[in-house]
Backbone and ligand atoms as CSV (ligand in chain L), in Angstrom:
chain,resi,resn,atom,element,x,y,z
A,1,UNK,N,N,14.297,-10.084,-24.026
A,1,UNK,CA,C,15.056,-10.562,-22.868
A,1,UNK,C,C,14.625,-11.989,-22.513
A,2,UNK,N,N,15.664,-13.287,-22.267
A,2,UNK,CA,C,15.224,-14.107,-21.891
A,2,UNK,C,C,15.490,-14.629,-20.630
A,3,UNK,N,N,15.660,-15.679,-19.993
A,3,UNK,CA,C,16.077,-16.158,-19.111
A,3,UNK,C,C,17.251,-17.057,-19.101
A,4,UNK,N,N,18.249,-16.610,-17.837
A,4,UNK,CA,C,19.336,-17.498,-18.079
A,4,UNK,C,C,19.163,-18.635,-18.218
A,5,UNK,N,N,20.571,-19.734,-18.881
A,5,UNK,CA,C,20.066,-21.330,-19.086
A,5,UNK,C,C,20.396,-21.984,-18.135
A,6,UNK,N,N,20.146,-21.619,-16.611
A,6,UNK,CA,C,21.037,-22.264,-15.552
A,6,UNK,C,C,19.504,-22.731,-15.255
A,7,UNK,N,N,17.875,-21.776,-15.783
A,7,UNK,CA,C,17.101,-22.154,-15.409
A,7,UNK,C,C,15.720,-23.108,-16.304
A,8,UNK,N,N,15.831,-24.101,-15.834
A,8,UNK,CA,C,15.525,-25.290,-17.246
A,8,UNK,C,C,14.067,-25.595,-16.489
A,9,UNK,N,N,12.750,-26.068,-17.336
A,9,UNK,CA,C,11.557,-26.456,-16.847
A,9,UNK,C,C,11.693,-27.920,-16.776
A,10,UNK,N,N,11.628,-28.438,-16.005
A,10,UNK,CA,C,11.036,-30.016,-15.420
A,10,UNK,C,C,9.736,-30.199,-15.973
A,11,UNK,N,N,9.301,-31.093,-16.571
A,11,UNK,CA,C,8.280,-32.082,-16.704
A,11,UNK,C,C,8.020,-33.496,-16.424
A,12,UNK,N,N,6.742,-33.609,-15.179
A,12,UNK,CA,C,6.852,-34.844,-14.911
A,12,UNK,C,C,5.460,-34.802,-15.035
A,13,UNK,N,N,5.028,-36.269,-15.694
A,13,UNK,CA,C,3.843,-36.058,-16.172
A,13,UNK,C,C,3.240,-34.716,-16.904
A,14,UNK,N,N,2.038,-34.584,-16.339
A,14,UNK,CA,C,1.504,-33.148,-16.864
A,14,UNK,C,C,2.181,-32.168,-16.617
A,15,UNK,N,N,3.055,-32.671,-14.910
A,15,UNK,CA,C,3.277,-30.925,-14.510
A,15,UNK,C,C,4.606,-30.151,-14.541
A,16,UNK,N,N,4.740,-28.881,-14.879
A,16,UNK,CA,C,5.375,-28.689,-15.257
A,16,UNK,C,C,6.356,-27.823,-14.057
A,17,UNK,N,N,7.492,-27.424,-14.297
A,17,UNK,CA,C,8.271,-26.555,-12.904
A,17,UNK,C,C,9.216,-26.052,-13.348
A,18,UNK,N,N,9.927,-25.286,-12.959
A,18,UNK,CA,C,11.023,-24.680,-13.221
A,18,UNK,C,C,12.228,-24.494,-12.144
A,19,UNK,N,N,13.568,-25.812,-12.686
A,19,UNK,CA,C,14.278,-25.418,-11.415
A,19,UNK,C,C,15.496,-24.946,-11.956
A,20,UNK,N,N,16.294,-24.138,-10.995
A,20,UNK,CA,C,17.334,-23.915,-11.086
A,20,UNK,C,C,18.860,-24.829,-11.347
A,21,UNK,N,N,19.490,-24.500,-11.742
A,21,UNK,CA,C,21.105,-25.816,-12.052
A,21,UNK,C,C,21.508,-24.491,-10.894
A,22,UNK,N,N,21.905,-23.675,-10.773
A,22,UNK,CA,C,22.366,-22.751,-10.381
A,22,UNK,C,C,22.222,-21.837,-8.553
A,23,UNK,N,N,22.961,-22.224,-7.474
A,23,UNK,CA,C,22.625,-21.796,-6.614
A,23,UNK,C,C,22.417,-20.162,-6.529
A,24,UNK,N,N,21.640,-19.376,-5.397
A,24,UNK,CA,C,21.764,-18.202,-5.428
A,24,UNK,C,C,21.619,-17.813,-4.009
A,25,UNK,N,N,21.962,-16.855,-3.554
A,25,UNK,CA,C,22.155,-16.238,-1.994
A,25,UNK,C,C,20.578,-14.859,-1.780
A,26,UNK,N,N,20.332,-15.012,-1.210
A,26,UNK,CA,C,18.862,-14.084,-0.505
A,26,UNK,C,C,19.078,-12.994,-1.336
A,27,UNK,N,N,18.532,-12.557,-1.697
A,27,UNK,CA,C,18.165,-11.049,-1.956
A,27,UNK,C,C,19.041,-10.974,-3.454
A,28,UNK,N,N,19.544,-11.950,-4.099
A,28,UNK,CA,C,20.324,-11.811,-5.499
A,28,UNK,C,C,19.536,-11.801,-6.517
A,29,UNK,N,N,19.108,-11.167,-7.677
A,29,UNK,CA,C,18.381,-11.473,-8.795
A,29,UNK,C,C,18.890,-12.645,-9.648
A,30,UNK,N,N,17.606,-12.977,-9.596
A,30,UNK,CA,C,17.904,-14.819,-10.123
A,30,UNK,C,C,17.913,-14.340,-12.269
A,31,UNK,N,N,16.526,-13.399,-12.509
A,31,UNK,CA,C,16.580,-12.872,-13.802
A,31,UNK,C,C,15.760,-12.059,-14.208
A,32,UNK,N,N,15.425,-11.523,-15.140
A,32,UNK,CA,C,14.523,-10.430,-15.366
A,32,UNK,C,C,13.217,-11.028,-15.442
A,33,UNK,N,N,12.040,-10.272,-15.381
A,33,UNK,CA,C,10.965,-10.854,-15.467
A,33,UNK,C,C,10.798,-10.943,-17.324
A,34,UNK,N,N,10.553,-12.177,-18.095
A,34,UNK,CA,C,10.393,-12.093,-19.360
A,34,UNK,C,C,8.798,-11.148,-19.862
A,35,UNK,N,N,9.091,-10.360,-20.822
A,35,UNK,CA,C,7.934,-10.266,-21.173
A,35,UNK,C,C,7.716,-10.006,-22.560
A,36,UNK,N,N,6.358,-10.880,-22.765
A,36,UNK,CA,C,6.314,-11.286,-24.656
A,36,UNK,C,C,5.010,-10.739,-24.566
A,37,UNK,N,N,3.455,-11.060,-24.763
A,37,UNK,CA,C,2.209,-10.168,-24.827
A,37,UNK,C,C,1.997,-9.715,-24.379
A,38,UNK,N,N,0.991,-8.481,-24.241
A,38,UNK,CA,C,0.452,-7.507,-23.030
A,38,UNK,C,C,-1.190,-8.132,-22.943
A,39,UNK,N,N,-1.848,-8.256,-22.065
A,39,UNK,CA,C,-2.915,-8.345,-21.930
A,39,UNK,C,C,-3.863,-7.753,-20.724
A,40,UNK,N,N,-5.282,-7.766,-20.915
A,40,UNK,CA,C,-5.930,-6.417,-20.476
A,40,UNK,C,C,-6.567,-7.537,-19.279
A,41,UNK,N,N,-6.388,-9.028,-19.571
A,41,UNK,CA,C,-7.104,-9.911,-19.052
A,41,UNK,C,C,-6.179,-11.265,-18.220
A,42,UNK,N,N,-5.985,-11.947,-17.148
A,42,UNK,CA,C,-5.114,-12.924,-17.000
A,42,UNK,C,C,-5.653,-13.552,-17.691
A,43,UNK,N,N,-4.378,-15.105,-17.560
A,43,UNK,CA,C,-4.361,-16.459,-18.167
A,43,UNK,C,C,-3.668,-17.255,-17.645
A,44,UNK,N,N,-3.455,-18.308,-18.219
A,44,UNK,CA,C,-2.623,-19.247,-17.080
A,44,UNK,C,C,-1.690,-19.076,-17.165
A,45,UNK,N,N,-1.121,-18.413,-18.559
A,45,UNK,CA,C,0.717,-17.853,-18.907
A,45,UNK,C,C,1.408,-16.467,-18.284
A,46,UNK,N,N,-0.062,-15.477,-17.824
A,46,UNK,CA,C,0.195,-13.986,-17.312
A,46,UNK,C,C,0.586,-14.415,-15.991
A,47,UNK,N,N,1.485,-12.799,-15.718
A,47,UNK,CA,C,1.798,-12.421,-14.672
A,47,UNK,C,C,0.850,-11.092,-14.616
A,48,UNK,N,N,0.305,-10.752,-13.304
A,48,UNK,CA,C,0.319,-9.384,-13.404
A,48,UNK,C,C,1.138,-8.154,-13.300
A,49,UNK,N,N,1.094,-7.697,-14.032
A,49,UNK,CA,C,2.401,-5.995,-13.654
A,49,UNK,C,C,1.687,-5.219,-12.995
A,50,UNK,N,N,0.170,-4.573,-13.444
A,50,UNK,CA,C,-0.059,-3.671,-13.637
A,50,UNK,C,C,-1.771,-3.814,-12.854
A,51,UNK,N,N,-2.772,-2.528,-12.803
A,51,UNK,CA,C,-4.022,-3.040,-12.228
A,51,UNK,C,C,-5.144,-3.957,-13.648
A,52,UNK,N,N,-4.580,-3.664,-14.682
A,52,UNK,CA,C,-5.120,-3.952,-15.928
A,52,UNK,C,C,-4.131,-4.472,-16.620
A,53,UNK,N,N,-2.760,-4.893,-16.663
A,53,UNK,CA,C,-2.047,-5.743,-17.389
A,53,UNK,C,C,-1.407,-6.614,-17.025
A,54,UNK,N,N,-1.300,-7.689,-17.823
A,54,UNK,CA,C,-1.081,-8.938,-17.582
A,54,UNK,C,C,-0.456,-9.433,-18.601
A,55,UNK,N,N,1.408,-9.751,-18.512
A,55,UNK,CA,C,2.209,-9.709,-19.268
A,55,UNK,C,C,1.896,-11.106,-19.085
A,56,UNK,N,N,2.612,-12.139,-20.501
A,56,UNK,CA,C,3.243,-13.576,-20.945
A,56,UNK,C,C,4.219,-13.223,-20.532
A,57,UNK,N,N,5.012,-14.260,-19.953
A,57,UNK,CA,C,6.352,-14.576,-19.344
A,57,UNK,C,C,7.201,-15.922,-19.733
A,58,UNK,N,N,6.589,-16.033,-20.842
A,58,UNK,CA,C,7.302,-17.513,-21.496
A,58,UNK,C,C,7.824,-18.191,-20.574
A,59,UNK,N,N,9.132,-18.647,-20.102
A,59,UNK,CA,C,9.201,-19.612,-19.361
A,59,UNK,C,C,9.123,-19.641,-17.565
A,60,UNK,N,N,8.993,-18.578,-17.388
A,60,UNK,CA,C,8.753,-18.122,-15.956
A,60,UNK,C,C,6.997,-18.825,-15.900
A,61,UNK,N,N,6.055,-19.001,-16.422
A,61,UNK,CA,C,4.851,-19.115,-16.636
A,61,UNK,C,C,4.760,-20.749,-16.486
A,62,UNK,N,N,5.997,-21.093,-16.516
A,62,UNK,CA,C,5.865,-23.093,-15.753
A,62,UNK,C,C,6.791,-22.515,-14.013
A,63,UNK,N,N,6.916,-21.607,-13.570
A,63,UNK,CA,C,6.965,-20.994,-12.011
A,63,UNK,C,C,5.827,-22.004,-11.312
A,64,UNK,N,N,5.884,-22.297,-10.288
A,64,UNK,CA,C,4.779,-22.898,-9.288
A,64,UNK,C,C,4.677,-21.836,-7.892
A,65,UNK,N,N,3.521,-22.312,-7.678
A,65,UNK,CA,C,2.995,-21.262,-6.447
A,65,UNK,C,C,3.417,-21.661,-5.651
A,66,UNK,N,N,4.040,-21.118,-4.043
A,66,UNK,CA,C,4.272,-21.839,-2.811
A,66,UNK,C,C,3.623,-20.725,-1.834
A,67,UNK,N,N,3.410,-21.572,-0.669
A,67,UNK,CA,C,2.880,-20.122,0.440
A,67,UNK,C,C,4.096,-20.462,1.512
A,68,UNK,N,N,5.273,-20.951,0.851
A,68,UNK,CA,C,6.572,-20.620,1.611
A,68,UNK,C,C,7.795,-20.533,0.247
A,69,UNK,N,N,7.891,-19.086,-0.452
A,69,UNK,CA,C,8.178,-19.295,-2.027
A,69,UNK,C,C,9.900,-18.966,-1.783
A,70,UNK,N,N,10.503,-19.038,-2.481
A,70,UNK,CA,C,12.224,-18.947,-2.375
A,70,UNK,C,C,12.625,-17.869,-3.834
A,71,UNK,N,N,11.678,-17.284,-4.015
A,71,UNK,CA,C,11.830,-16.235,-5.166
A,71,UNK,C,C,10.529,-15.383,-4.780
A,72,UNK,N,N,10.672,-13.682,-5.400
A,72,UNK,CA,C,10.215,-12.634,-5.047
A,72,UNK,C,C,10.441,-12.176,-6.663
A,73,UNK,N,N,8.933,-11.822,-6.921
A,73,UNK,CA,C,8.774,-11.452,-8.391
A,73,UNK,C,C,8.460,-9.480,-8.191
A,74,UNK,N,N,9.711,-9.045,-8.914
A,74,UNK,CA,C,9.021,-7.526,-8.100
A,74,UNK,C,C,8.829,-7.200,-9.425
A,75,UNK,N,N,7.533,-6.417,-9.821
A,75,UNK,CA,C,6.871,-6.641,-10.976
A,75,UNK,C,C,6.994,-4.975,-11.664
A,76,UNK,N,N,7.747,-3.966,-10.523
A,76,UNK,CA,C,8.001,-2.629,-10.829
A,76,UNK,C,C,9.391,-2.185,-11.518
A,77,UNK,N,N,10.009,-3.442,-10.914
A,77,UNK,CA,C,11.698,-3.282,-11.705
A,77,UNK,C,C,11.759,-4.259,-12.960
A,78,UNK,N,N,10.686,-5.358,-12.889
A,78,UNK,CA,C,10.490,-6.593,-13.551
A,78,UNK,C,C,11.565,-7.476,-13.269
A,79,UNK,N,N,12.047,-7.841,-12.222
A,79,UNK,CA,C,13.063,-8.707,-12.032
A,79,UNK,C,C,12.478,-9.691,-10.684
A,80,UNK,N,N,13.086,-11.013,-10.642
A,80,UNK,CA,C,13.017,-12.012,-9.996
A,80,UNK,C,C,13.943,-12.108,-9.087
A,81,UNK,N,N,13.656,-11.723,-7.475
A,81,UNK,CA,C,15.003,-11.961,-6.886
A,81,UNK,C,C,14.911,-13.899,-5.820
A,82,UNK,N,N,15.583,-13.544,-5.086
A,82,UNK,CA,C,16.036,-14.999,-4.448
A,82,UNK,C,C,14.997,-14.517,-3.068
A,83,UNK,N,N,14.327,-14.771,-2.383
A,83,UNK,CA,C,14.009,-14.662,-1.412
A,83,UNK,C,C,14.508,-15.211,-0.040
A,84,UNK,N,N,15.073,-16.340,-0.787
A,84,UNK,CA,C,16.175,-16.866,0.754
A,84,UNK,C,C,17.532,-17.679,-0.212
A,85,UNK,N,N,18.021,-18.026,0.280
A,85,UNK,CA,C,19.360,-19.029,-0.071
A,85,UNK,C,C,18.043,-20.131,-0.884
A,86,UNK,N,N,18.586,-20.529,-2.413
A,86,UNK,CA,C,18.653,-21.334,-3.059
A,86,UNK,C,C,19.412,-22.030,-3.564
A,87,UNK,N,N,19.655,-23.216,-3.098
A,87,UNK,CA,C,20.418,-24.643,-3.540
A,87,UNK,C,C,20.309,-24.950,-5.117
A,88,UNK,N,N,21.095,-25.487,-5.888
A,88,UNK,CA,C,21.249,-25.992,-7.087
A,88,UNK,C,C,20.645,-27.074,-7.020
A,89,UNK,N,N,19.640,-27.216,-8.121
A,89,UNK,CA,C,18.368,-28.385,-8.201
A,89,UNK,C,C,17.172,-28.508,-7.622
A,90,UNK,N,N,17.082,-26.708,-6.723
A,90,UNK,CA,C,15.887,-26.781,-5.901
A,90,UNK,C,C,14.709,-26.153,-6.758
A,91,UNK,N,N,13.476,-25.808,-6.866
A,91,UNK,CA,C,12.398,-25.564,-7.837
A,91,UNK,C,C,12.448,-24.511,-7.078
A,92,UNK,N,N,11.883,-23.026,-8.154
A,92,UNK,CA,C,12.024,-21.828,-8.082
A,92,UNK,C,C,10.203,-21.664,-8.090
A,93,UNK,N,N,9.759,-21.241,-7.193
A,93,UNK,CA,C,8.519,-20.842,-6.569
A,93,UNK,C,C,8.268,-19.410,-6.393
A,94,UNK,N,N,6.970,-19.284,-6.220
A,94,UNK,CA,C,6.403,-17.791,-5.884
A,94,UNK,C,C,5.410,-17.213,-5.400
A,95,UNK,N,N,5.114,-16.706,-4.626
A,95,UNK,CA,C,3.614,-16.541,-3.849
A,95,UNK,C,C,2.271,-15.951,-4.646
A,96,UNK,N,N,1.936,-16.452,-5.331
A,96,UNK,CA,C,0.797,-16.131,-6.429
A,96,UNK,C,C,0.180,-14.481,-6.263
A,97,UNK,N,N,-0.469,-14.718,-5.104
A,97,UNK,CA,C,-1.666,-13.770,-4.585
A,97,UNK,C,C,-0.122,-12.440,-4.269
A,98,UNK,N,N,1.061,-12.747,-4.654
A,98,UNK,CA,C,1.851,-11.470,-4.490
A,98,UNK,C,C,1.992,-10.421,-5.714
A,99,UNK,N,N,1.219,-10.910,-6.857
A,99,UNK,CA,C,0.932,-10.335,-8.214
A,99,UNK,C,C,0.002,-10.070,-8.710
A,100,UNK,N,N,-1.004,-11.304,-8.360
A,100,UNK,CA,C,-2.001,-11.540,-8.802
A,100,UNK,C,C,-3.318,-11.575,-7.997
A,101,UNK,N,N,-4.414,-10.579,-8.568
A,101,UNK,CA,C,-5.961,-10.022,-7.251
A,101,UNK,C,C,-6.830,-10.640,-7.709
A,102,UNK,N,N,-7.387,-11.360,-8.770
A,102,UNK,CA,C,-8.344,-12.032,-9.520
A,102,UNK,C,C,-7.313,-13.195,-10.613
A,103,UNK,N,N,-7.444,-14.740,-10.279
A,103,UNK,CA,C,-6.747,-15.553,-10.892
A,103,UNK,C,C,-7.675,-15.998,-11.950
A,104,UNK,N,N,-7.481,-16.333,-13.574
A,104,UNK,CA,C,-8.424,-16.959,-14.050
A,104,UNK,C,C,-8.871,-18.359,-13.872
A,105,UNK,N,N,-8.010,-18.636,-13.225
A,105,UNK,CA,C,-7.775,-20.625,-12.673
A,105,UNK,C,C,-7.168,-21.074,-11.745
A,106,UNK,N,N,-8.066,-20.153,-10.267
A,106,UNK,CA,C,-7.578,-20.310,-9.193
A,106,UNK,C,C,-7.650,-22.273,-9.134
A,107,UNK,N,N,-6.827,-22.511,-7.833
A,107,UNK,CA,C,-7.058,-24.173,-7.500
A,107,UNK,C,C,-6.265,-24.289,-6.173
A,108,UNK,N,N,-6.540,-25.363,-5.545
A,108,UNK,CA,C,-5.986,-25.239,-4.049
A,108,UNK,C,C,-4.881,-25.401,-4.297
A,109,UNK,N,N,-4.217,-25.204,-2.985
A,109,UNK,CA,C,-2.863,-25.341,-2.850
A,109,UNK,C,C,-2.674,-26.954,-2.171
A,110,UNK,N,N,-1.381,-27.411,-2.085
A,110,UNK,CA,C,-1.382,-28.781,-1.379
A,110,UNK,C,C,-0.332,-28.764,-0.585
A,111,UNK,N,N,0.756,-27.514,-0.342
A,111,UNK,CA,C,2.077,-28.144,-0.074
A,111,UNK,C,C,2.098,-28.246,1.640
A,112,UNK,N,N,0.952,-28.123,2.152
A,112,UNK,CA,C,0.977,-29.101,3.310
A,112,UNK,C,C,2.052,-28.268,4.802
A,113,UNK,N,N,1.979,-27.074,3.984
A,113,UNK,CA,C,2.895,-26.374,5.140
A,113,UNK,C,C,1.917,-25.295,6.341
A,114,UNK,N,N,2.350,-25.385,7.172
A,114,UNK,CA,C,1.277,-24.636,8.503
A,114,UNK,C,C,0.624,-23.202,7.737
A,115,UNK,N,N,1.412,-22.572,6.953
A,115,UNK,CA,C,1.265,-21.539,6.456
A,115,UNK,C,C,0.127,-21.597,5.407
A,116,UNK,N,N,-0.247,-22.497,4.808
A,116,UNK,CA,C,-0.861,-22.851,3.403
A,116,UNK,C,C,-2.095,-22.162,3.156
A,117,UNK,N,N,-1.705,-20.983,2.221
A,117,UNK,CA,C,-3.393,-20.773,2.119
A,117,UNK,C,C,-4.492,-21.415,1.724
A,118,UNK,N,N,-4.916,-22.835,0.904
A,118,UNK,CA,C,-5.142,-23.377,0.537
A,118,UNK,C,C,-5.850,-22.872,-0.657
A,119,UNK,N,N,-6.832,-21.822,-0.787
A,119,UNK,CA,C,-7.543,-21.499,-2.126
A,119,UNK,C,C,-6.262,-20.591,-2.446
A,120,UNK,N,N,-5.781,-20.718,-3.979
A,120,UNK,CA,C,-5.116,-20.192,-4.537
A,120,UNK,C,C,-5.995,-18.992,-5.548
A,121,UNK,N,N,-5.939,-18.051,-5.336
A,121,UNK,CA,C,-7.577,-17.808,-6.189
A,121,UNK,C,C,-7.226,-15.884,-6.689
A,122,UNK,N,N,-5.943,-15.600,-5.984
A,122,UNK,CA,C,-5.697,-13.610,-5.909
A,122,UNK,C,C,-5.507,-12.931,-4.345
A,123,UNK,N,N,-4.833,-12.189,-4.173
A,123,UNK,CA,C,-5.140,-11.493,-3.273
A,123,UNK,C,C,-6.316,-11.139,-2.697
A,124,UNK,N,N,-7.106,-11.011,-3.739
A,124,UNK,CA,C,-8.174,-10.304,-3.598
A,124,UNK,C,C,-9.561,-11.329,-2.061
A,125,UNK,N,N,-8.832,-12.793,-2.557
A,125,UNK,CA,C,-9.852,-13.559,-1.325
A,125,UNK,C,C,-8.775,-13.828,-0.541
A,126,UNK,N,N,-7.889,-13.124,0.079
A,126,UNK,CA,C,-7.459,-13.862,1.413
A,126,UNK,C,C,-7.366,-12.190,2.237
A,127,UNK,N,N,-6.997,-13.174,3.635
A,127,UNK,CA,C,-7.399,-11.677,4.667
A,127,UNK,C,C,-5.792,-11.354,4.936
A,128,UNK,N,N,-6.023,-9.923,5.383
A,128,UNK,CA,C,-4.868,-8.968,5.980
A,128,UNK,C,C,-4.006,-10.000,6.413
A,129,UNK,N,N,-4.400,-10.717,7.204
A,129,UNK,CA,C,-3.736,-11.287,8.571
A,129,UNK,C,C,-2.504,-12.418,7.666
A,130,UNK,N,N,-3.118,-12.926,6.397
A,130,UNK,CA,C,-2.203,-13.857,5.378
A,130,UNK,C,C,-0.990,-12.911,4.910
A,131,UNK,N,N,-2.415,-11.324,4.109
A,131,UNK,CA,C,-1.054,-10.701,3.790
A,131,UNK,C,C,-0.327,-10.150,3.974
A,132,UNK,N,N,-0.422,-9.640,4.701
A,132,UNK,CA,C,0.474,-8.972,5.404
A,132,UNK,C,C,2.223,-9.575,5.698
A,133,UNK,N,N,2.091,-10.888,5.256
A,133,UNK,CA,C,3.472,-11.619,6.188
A,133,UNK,C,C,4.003,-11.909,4.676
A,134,UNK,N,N,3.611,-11.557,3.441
A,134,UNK,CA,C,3.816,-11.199,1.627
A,134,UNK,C,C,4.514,-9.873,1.536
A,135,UNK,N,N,5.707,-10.331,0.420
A,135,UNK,CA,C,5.795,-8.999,-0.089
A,135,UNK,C,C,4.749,-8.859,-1.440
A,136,UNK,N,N,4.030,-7.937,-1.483
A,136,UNK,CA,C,3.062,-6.994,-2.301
A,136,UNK,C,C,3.366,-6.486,-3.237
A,137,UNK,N,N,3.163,-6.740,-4.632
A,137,UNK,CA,C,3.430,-5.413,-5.428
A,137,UNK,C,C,2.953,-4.453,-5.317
A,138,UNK,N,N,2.941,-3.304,-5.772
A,138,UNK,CA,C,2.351,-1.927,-5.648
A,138,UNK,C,C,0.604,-2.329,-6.307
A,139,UNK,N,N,0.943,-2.743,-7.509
A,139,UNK,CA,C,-0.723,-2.991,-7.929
A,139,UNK,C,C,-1.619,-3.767,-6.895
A,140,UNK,N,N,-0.960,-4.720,-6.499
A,140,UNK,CA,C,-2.003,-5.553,-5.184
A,140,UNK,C,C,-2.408,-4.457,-4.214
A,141,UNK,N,N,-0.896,-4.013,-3.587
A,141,UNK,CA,C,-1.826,-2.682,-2.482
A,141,UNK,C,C,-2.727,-1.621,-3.282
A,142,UNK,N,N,-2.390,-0.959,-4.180
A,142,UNK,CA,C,-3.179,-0.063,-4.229
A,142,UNK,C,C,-4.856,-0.958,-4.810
A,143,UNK,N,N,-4.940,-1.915,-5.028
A,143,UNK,CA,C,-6.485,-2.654,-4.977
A,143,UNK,C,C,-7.061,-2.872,-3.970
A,144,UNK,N,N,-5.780,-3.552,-3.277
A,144,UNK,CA,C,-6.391,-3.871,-1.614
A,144,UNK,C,C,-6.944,-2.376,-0.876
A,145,UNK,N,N,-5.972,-1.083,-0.691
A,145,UNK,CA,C,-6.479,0.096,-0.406
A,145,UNK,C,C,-7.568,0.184,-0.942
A,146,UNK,N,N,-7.936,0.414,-1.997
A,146,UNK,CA,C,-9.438,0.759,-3.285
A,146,UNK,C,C,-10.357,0.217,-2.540
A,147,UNK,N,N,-10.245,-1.288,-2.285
A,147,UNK,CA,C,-11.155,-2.415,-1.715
A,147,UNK,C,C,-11.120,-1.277,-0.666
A,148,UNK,N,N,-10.774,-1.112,0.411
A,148,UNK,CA,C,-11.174,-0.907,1.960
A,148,UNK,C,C,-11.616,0.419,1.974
A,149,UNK,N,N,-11.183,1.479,0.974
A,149,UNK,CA,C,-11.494,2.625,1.014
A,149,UNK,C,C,-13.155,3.032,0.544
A,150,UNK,N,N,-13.594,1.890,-0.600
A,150,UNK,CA,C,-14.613,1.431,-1.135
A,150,UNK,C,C,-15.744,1.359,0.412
A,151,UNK,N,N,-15.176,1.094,1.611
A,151,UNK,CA,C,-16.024,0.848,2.789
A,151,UNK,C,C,-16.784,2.164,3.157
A,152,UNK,N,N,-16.037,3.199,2.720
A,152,UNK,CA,C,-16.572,4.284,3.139
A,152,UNK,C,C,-18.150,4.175,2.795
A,153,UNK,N,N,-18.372,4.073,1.374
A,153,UNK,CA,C,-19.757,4.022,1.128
A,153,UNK,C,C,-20.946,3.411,1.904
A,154,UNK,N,N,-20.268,2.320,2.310
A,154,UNK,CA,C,-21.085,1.658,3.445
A,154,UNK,C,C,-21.754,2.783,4.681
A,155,UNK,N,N,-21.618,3.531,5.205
A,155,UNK,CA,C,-22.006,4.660,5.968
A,155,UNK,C,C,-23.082,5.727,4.927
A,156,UNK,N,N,-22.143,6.235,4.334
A,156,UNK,CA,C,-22.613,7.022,3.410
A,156,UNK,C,C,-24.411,6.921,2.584
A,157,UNK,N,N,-24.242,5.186,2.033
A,157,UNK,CA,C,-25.492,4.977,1.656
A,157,UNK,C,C,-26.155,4.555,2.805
A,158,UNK,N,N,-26.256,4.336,4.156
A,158,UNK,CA,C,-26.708,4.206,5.079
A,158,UNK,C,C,-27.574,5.390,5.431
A,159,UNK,N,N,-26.537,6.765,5.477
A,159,UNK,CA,C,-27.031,7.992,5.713
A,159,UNK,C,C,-28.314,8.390,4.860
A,160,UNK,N,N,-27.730,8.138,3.646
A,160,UNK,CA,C,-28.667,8.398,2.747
A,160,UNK,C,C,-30.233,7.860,2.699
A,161,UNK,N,N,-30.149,6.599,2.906
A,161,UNK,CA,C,-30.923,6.109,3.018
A,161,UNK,C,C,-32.199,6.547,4.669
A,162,UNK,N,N,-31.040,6.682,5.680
A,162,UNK,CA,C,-32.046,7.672,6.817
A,162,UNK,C,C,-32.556,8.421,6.201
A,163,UNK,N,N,-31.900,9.792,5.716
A,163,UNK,CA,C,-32.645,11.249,5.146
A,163,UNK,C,C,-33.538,10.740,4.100
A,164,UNK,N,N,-33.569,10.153,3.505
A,164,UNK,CA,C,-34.173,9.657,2.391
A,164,UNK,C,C,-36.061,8.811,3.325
A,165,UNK,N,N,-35.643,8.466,4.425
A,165,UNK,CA,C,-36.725,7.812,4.933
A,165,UNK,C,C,-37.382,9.010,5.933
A,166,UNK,N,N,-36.934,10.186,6.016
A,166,UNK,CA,C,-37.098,11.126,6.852
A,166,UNK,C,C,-37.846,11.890,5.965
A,167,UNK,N,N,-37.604,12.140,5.066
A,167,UNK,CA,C,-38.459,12.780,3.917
A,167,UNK,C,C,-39.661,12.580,3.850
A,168,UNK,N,N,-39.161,11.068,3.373
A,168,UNK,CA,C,-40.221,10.509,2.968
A,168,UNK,C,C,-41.788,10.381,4.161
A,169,UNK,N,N,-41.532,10.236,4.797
A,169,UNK,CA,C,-42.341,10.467,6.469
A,169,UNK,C,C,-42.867,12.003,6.602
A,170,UNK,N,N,-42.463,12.716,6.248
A,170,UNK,CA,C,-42.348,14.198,6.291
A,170,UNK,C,C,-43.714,14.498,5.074
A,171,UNK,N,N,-43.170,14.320,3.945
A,171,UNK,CA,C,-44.016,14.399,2.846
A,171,UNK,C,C,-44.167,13.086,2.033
A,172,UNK,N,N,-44.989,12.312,1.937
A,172,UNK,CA,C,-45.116,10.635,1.100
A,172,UNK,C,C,-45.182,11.023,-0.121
A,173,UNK,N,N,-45.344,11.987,-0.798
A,173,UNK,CA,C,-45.553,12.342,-1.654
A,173,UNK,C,C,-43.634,12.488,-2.286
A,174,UNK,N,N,-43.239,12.461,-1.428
A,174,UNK,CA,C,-41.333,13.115,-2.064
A,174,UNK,C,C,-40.906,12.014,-2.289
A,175,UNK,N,N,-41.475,11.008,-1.866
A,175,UNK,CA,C,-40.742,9.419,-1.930
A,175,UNK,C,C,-40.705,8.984,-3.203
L,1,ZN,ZN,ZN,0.145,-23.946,0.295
């Protein structure tokens, strides 16, 4: 599966983008998500799908990050929709940390908008309060859940650690 040709990559200088010839209306699928390798690991070409995979997306993979994005990558149907009204000639963007929990080459952000998270880096380093106002794939929440549920232990080895010092006081010898 590839991508329609309405959507062509820009190169200026080094960097690279991907804009549309083609307007689209909120909530329309712009195209499928491409996918060519599977990998167990990101890269600068992966998307994440999955809690352990990380598809190539050939030309979706010159996409740029925004923390105000005009495309929604839903990574369960594998398709790319419009997130608001897109104009013909405008650059097709995407909220990184909405796929991706560990980046291999996080880098700041610059686009200077009130919203800006500035470390671009995964879900995994920004707080509730960012994400919450993201749509999420399923793999991000169920990490983010893991992460917070993971808190429980915090008590737990606490406890342990009392009875464990109660013992030990009791008989020095059990320690
Ligand atoms: Zn930003």
């Amino acid at each position: 599966m590839s991508i329609p040709t309405s959507l062509v990559i820009r190169k200026q200088n080094n960097f690279r983008s991907l804009v549309t010839k083609q307007a689209y209306k909120a909530g329309e699928i712009i195209c499928p998500i491409p996918t060519e390798s599977m990998f167990d690991k990101p890269n600068m070409y992966t998307v994440q799908i999955g809690r352990t995979q990380h598809v190539e997306v050939k030309e979706l993979a010159s996409m740029n990050h925004s923390c105000n994005p005009n495309t929604i990558l839903d990574t369960s149907r594998m398709l790319v929709f419009a997130a608001r009204n897109v104009n013909a000639g405008e650059e097709l963007t995407f909220f990184y940390p909405s796929t991706e929990w560990e980046m291999s080459a996080p880098f700041i952000c610059l686009c200077g908008s009130p919203n800006c998270i500035h470390v671009v880096a995964g879900a995994r380093f920004l707080p509730l309060s960012t994400l919450e106002n993201h749509y999420l794939n399923r793999h991000i929440r169920e990490a983010m859940i893991e992460l917070l549920n993971g808190t429980e232990n915090l008590l737990t080895s606490i406890e342990r650690e009392h009875i464990h010092e109660k013992i030990s006081k009791r008989d020095p010898s059990a320690a």
